[in-house]
Each structure stands twice: as structure tokens, then as C-alpha cells.
MARFI-267420 format. One record per residue (C-alpha): residue in three letters; x, y, z. Coordinates in pm, whole numbers, plus 32768, in hexadecimal, padded with zeros to 4 digits. Layout:
! residues N
   res     xx     yy     zz
   ALA      X      Y      Z
...
! end
This chain:
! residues 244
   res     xx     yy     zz
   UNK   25F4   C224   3DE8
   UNK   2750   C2A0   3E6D
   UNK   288C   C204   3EF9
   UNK   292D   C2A4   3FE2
   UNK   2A68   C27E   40BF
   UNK   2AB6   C309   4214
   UNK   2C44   C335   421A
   UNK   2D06   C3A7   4316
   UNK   2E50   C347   4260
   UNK   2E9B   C23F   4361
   UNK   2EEC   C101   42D9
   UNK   2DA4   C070   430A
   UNK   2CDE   C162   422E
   UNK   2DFD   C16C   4128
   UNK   2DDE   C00F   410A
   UNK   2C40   C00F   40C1
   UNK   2CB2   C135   3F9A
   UNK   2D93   C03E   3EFA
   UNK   2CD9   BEFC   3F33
   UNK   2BBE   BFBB   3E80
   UNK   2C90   C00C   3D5A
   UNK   2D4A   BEB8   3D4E
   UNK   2C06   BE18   3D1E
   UNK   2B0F   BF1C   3C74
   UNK   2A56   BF4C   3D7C
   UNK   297C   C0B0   3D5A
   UNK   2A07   C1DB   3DF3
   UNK   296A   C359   3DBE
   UNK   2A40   C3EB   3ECB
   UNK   2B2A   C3E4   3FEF
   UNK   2AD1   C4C4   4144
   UNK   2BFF   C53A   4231
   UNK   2B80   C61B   4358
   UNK   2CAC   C6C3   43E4
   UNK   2C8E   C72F   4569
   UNK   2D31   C865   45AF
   UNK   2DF3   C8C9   46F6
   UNK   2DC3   CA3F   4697
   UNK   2D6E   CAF0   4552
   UNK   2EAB   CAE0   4517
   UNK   2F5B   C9B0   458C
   UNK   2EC4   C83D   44F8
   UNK   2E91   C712   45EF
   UNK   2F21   C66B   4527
   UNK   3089   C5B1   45B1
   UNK   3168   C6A8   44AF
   UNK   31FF   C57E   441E
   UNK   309B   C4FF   43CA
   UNK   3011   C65F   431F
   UNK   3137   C662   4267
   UNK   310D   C525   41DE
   UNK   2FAC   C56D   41B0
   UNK   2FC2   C68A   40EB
   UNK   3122   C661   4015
   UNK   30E4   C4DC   3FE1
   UNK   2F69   C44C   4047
   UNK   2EBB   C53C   3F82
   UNK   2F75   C550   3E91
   UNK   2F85   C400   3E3A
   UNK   2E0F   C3BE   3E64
   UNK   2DC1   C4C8   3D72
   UNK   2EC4   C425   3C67
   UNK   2DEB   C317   3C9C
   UNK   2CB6   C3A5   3C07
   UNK   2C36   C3DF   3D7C
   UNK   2B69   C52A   3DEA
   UNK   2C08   C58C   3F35
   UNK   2B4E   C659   4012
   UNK   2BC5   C6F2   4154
   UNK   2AC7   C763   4290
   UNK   2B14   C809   43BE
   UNK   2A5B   C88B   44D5
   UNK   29C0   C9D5   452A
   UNK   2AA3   C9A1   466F
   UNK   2BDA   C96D   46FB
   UNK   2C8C   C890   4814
   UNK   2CDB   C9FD   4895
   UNK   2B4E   CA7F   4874
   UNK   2AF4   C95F   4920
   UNK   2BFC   C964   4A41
   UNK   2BC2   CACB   4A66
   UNK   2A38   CAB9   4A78
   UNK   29A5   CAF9   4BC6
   UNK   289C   CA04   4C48
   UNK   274B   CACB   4C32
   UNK   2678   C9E4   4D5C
   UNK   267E   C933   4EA6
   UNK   2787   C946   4F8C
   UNK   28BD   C95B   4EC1
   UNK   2824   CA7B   4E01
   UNK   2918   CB7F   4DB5
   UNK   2A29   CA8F   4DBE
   UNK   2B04   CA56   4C4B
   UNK   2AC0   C8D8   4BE6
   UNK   2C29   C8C4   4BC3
   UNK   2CA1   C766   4B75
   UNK   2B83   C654   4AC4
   UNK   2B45   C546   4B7D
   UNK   2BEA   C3D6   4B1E
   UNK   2AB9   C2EF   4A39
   UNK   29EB   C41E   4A54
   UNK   2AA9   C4FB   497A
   UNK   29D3   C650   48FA
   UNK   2AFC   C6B3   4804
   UNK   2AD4   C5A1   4738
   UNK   293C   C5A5   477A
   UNK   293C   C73C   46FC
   UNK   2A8E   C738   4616
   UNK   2A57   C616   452B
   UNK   2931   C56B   4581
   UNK   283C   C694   4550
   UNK   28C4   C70A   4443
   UNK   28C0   C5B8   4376
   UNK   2749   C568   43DF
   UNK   271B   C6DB   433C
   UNK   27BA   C655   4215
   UNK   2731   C52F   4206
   UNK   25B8   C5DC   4216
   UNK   2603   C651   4099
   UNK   261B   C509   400F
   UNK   2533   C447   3FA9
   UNK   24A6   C370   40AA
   UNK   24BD   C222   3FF8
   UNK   2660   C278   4014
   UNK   2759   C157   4083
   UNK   2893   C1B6   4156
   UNK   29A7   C0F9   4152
   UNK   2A2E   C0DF   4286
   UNK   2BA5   C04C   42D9
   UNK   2B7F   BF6B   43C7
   UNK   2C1F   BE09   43CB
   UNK   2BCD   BCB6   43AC
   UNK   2C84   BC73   44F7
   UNK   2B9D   BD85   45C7
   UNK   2A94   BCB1   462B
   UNK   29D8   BD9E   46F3
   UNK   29EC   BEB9   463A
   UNK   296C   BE34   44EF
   UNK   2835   BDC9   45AD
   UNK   27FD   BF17   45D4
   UNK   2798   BF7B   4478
   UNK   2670   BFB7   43E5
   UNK   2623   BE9C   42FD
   UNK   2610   BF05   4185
   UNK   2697   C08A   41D9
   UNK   27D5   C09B   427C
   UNK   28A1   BF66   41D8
   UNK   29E6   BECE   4234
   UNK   2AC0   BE66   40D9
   UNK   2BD9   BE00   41C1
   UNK   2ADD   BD1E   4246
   UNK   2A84   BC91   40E3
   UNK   2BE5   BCA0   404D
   UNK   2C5E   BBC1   41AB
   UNK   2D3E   BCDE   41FD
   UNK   2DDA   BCE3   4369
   UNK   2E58   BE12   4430
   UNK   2FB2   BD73   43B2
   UNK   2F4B   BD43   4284
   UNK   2ED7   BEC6   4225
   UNK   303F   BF2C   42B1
   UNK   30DC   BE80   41C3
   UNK   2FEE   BECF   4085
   UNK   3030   C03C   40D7
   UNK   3180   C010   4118
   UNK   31D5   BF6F   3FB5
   UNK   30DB   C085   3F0E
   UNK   31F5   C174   3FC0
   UNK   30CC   C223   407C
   UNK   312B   C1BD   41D0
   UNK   312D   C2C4   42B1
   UNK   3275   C307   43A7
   UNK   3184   C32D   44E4
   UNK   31AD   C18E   44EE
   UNK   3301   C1B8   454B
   UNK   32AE   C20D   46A4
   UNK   3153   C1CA   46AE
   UNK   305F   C0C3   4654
   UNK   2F47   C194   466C
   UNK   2EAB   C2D0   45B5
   UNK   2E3D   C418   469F
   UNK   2E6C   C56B   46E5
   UNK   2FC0   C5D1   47A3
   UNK   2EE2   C65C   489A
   UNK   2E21   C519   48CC
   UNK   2DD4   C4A4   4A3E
   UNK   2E1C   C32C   49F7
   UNK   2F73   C355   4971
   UNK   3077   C287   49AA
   UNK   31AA   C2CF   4A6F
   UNK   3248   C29F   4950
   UNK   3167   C37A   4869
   UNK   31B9   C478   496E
   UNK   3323   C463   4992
   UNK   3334   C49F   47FB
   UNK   327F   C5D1   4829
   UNK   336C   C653   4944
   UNK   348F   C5FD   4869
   UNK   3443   C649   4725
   UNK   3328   C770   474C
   UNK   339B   C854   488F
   UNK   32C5   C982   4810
   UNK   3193   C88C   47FF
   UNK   31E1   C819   498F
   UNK   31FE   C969   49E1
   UNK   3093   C9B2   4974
   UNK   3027   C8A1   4A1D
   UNK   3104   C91C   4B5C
   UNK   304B   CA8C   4B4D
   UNK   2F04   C9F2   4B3C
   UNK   2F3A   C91D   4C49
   UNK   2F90   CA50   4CE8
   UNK   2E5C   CB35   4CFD
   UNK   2DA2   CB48   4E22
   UNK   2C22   CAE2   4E4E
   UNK   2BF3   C967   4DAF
   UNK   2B1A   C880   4DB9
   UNK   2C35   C790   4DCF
   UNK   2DB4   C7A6   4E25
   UNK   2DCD   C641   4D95
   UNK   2E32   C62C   4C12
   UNK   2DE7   C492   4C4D
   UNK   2D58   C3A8   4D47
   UNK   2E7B   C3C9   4E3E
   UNK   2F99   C4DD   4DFC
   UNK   2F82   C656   4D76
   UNK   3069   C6BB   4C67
   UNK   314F   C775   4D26
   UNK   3171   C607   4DEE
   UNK   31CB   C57F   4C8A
   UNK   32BB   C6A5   4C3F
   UNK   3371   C64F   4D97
   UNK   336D   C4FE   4D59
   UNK   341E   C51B   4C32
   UNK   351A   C63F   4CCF
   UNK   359E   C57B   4DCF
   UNK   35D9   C440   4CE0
   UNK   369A   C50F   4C26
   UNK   375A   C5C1   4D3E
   UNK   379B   C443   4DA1
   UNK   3851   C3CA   4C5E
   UNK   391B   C4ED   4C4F
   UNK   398D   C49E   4DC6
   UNK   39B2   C322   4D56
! end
């Protein structure tokens, strides 16, 4: 039998590594499936992959834990750029995925850790980091293969913040965020947003040209506004302080 961990590096995940070390819990391996915006660029918030790469995995492996990293055969960009092949939007790019019914992170990370997850053997338990205080979600697992040592440990959301964060493997993204996600992600939050427009202008630019190009499925990059709404938005309450 084999133990392993889904890990995104978020504190959640983190937490489940270092609960299972803490209390000798088994532990073969540690997944990470990176999403990429291009073949180039990660989807990764920068501060995130850079944490990931020059601290997380680092520090896993000095832990005696195999790390291994999946991506997808495609990209956000592939899959923005793909043209619908049937009915009456065919021809059309399929542009910006849709809000709960996401296909970047059905064909960027989900695919390719169910591909993964076909080469082990099929008696395998995943660990999965999910907290004692998510109710819902934990009802969601598959008893006896997916298991929850946040869950067994009594661990709260609040509780794996602070593990991580006195194992110095907190990542910076909880500065301005509470969440883990891709900067292109169609549920972030203003404030998720207004870091990237700040911090990253040649990532809001791509976002900008792809917004951009004519032929979409959808102008809308969430349920209500289209980036270049966002990008105004934050334009004019700039061009407002600096008046004030």
C-alpha cells in the first residue's frame, strides 16, 4: 500500500505533510500539479512559485519526502485559444472558462493527476488537506481512499496557518489572499486582482491582449464584468487618489 499527499503548497496541504511527520503517519510521496498560463509563464501567483520552488520543495525533500511535479499537456492559453468544433458557437475561441464550471482546472490539473494516479496501485490512500472545520467538503471523500489527517489531528483552517507558519513554510500569497488559485482564476477576489495589477503589470497585460481578440465565446472573464471593466475600475481609482 502507498501514502500519498496532494499538495498544492497552500497552507492546508502543508499542514497534512507535517501533521504526517509529527506523528509518523506513512507518507511515499507528495503530488504538486502546476497549471500553466503558457509554456512559458506558471499559473502560479509569482510569489507562490517562488516559494514553491526555492522553499516548499525544498524543504519537503529535506524532509525525506519524494516530490513530484505534474503539469498538463495544455495551457490556459491552448485552451482560450481553442475554437469550439460544434453547434452554434462553432468556430468561435472558448475564450474565458466559465465560473464553478472551470475546464482549466478540469484539463490542467485534474487530468493530469487522475493519469497519475492510474500508475499506482489501486489499494493507494491520498491524503487530502482539508480541515476539520469544512464540514461539507470532508463529506465528500471517499471513505478509506482519500483521508483527511487534519480531520484526525483536530486541525482547523486556523489551525494549519499557524502549523505552517511556525514550520517557516507559509507562503506570502496569505498576505493578500486567503485563498490558493491561479492569477488568472475567474473567482478572484477584488483584492487578488488588485495585487496582480500592482505588483505583476506584464501578467495584466496578457490578460488585457486576450481579452482583446476578436471571436469569443464570452467577453465576460466572471459572472458580471470583463477584464478590461476590472482594468478601468482600477484606472480611475487611481486617477481619483492622485486628484484627492
Amino acid at each position: 500500500m502507498r501514502y500519498i499527499a496532494s499538495c498544492s503548497f497552500g497552507k492546508d496541504s502543508l499542514a497534512t505533510i507535517l501533521l504526517a511527520r509529527k506523528h509518523g503517519e506513512p507518507l511515499d510521496e507528495a503530488i504538486y500539479c502546476e497549471v500553466m498560463f503558457d509554456k512559458g509563464i506558471s499559473g502560479e501567483v509569482p510569489e507562490h512559485r517562488d516559494f514553491i520552488y526555492t522553499k516548499g520543495i525544498p524543504a519537503l525533500e529535506r524532509m525525506g519526502v519524494k516530490v513530484t511535479v505534474l503539469r498538463g499537456d495544455k495551457t490556459y492559453v491552448d485552451l482560450f485559444t481553442g475554437q469550439v468544433t460544434r453547434g452554434p458557437k462553432k468556430g468561435l475561441l472558448r475564450s474565458f472558462p466559465v465560473c464553478g464550471k472551470c475546464y482549466v482546472q478540469r484539463d490542467c490539473k485534474l487530468r493530469p493527476i487522475e493519469r497519475y494516479q492510474k500508475t499506482l496501485p489501486p489499494d493507494t490512500v491520498h491524503y487530502i488537506g482539508i480541515a476539520q472545520d469544512e464540514q461539507t467538503r470532508l463529506l465528500r471523500l471517499q471513505e478509506g481512499k482519500k483521508v483527511s489527517l487534519l480531520e484526525k489531528y483536530h486541525f482547523t483552517e486556523q489551525d494549519a496557518k499557524e502549523l505552517c507558519q511556525t514550520a517557516g513554510l507559509l507562503s506570502p500569497v496569505y498576505e493578500f489572499t486567503d485563498r490558493g488559485g491561479c492569477w488568472f482564476c475567474p473567482n478572484a477576489k477584488q483584492r487578488e486582482l488588485r495585487h496582480l495589477y500592482d505588483c505583476h503589470p506584464d501578467l495584466w497585460g496578457r490578460m488585457l491582449e486576450l481579452q482583446a481578440l476578436p471571436g469569443k465565446v464570452s467577453e465576460k472573464f466572471d459572472r458580471k464584468r470583463r477584464f478590461s471593466d476590472i482594468d478601468a475600475l482600477f484606472r480611475q481609482k487611481d486617477a481619483c487618489k492622485k486628484a484627492a
